[in-house]
C-alpha positions as CSV (number, residue, x, y, z in Angstrom):
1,X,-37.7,-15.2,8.4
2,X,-33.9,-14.8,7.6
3,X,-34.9,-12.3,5.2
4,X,-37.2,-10.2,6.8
5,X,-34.4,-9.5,9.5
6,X,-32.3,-8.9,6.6
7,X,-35.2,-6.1,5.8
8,X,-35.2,-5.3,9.5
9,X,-31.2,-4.9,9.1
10,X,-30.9,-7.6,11.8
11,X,-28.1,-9.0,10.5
12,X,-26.8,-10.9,12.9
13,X,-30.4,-13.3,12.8
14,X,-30.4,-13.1,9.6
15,X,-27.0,-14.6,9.0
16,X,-27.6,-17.3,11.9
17,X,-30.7,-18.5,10.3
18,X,-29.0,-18.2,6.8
19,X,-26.0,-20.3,8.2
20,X,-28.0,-23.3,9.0
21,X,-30.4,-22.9,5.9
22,X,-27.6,-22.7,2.9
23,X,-26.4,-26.7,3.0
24,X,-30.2,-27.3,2.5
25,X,-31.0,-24.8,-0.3
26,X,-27.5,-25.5,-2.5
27,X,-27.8,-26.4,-5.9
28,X,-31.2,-25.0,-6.3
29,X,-32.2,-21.6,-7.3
30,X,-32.8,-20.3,-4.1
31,X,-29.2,-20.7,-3.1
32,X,-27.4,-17.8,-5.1
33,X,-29.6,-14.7,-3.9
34,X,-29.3,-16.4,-0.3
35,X,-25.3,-16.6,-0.7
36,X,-25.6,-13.1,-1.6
37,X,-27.6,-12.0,0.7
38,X,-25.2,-14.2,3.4
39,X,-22.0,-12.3,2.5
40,X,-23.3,-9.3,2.6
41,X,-24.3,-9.8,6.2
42,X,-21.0,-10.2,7.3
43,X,-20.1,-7.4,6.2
44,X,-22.8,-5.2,7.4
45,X,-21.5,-7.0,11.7
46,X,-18.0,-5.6,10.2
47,X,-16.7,-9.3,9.8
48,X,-14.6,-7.7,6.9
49,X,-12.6,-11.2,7.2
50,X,-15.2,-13.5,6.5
51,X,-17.0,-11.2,4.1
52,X,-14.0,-11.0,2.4
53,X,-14.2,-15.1,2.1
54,X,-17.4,-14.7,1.2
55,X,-17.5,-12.7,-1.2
56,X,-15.0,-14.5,-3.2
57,X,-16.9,-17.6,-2.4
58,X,-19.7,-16.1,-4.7
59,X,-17.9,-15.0,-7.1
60,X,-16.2,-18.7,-7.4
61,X,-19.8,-20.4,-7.4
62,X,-21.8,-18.1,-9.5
63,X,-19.2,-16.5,-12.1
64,X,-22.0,-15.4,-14.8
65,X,-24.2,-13.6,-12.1
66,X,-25.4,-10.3,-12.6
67,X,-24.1,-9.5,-9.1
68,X,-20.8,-11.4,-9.9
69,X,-18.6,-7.8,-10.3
70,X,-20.3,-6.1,-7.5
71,X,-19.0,-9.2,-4.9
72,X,-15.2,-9.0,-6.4
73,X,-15.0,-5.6,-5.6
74,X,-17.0,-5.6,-2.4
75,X,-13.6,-8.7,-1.8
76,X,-11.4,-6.2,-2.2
77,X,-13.3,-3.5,-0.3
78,X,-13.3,-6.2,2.8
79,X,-9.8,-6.6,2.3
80,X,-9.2,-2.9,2.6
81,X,-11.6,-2.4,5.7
82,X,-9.0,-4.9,7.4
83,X,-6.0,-2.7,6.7
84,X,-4.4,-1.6,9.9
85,X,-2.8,1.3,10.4
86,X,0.9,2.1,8.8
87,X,2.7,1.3,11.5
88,X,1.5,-2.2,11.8
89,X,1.9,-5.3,9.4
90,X,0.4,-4.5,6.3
91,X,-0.4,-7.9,4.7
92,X,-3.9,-7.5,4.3
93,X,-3.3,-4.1,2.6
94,X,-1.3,-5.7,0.0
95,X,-4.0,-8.0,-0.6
96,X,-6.3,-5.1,-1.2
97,X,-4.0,-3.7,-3.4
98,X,-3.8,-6.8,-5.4
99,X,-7.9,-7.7,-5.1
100,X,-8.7,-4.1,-6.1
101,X,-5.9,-3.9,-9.0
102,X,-7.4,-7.4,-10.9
103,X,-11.3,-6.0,-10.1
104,X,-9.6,-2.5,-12.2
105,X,-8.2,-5.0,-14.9
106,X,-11.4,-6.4,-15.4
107,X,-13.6,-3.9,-15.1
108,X,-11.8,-0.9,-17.0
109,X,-15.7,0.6,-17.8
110,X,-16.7,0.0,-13.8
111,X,-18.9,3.0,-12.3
112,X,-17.1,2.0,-9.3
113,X,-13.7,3.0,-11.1
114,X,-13.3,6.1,-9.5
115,X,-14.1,4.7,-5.8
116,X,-11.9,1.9,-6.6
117,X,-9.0,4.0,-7.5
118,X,-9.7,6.1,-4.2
119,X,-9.3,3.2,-2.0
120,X,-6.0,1.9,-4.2
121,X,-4.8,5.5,-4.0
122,X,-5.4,5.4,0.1
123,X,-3.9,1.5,0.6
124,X,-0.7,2.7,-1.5
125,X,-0.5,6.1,0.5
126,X,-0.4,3.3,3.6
127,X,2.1,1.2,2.1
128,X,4.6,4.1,1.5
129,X,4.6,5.1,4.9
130,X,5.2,2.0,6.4
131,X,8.0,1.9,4.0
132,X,9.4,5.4,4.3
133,X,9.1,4.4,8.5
134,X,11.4,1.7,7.9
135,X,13.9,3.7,6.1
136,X,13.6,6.5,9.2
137,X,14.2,3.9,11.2
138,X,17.9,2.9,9.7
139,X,18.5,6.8,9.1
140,X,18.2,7.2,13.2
141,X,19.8,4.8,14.4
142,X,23.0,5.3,12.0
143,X,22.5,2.3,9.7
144,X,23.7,5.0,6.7
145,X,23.7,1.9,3.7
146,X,20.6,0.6,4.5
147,X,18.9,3.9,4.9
148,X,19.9,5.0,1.5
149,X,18.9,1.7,0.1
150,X,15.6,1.9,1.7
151,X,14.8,5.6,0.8
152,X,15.8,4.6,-2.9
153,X,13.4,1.4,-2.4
154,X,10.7,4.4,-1.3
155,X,11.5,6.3,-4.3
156,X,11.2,3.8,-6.8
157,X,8.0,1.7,-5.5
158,X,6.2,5.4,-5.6
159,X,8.0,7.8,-7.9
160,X,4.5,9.7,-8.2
161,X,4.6,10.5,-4.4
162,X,4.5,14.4,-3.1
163,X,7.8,13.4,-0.9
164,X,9.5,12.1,-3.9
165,X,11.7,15.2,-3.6
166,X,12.1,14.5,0.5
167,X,12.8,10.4,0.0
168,X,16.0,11.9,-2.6
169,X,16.9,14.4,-0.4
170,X,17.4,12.0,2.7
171,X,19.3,9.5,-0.1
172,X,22.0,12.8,-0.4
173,X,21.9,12.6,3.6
174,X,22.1,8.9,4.0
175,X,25.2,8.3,1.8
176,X,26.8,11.4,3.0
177,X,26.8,10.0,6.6
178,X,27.5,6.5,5.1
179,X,30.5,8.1,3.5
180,X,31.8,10.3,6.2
181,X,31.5,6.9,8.9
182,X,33.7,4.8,6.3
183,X,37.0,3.9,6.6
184,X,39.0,6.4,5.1
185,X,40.3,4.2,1.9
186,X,36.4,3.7,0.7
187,X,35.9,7.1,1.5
188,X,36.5,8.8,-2.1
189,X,34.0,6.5,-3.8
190,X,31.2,7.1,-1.2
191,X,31.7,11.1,-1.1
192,X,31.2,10.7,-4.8
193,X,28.3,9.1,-4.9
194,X,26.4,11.3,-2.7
195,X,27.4,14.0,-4.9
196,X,25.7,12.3,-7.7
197,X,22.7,11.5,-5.6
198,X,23.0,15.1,-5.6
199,X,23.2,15.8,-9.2
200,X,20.2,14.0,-9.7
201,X,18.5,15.3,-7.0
202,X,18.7,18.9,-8.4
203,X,18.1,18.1,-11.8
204,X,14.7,16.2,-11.1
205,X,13.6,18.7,-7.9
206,X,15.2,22.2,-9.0
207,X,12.8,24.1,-7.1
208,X,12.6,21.6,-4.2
209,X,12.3,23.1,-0.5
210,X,15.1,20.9,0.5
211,X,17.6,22.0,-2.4
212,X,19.2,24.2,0.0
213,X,19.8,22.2,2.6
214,X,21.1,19.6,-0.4
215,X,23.5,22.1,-1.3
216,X,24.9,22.7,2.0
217,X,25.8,19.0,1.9
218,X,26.9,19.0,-1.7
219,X,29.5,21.7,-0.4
220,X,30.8,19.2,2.2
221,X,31.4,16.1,0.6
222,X,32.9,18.4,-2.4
223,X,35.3,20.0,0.5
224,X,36.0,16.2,2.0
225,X,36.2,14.4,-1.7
226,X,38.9,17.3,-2.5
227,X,41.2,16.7,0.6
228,X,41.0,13.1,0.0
229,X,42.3,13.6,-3.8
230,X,45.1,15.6,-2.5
């Protein structure tokens, strides 16, 4: 009966009656295609937390099945169907990230390589906004140090990224303000370092959109490192 509303996609009769009948059908060979059967009908009510349980739970029990690969990366897929969006707590897309990244190391020949590197690609697009939020975040409200520290986190965590060129632009910004708010004896040091942010700004970006704008501060803490040498 549990499986003919599995058939009839009734899934959540299927994974009532399944529920009470797995204690009395473990250990025999009944119990793996059941347990199978029983994760996937969480995920098909969108219970991406317990499917997520459950589909490591098969993998743990029944590591030589033929459908052992399929439930690690349907883990990982649960994980990633629990991924808020960026602005909120991203723990469970970390997760993802780590369920989907050891399901790619051990499956390097997968056909599901290409959808797995979709969803890794979308869960690290996530994760860098979140970040780059944060580091906003300082920039507004004047916290110059930490914003340039967090834009350089940014940078580093996803030097791939299309804003790479944006995250080292708003480093130039950041330690220009940070050095133009300082006390006037730390000053010289702090003008010269966002002229080297500079530096390497326009040697990796030369045809960046915001070179221009980097120039423009460039000129400024050149002007302000000059005075302060006189």
């Amino acid at each position: 009966k549990a499986n003919e509303y599995y058939e009839k996609k009734q899934f959540h009769h299927a994974n009532e009656l399944y529920q009470g009948i797995l204690p009395m059908v473990k250990g025999t060979r009944n119990f793996e295609p059941m347990y199978y059967r029983y994760a996937w009908s969480y995920y098909y009510m969108k219970d991406y937390l317990s499917a997520s349980y459950h589909f490591k739970n098969f993998v743990d029990f029944f590591p030589t099945s033929r459908d052992a690969e399929e439930c690690r990366y349907m883990h990982a897929v649960s994980l990633y169907r629990l991924s808020p969006k960026a602005s909120l707590d991203q723990t469970n897309t970390v997760k993802a990230v780590e369920a989907m990244q050891a399901y790619i190391n051990l499956y390097p020949d997968s056909k599901r390589l290409p959808e797995a590197n979709k969803y890794m690609d979308e869960a690290r697009r996530k994760l860098e906004q979140k970040e780059a939020a944060a580091a906003h975040l300082y920039y507004n409200i004047s916290q110059y140090k930490a914003a340039g520290v967090a834009f350089k986190n940014v940078l580093r965590n996803y030097p791939e990224s299309p804003s790479a060129d944006y995250y080292q632009f708003m480093i130039i910004k950041s330690l220009y303000n940070y050095a133009r708010q300082s006390v006037e004896s730390k000053q010289e040091e702090r003008y010269a370092n966002a002229i080297s942010a500079f530096h390497d700004f326009k040697q990796e970006f030369p045809d960046s959109k915001y070179l221009r704008d980097a120039e423009g501060i460039f000129a400024r803490a050149d002007n302000s490192l000059k005075k302060l040498r006189k």
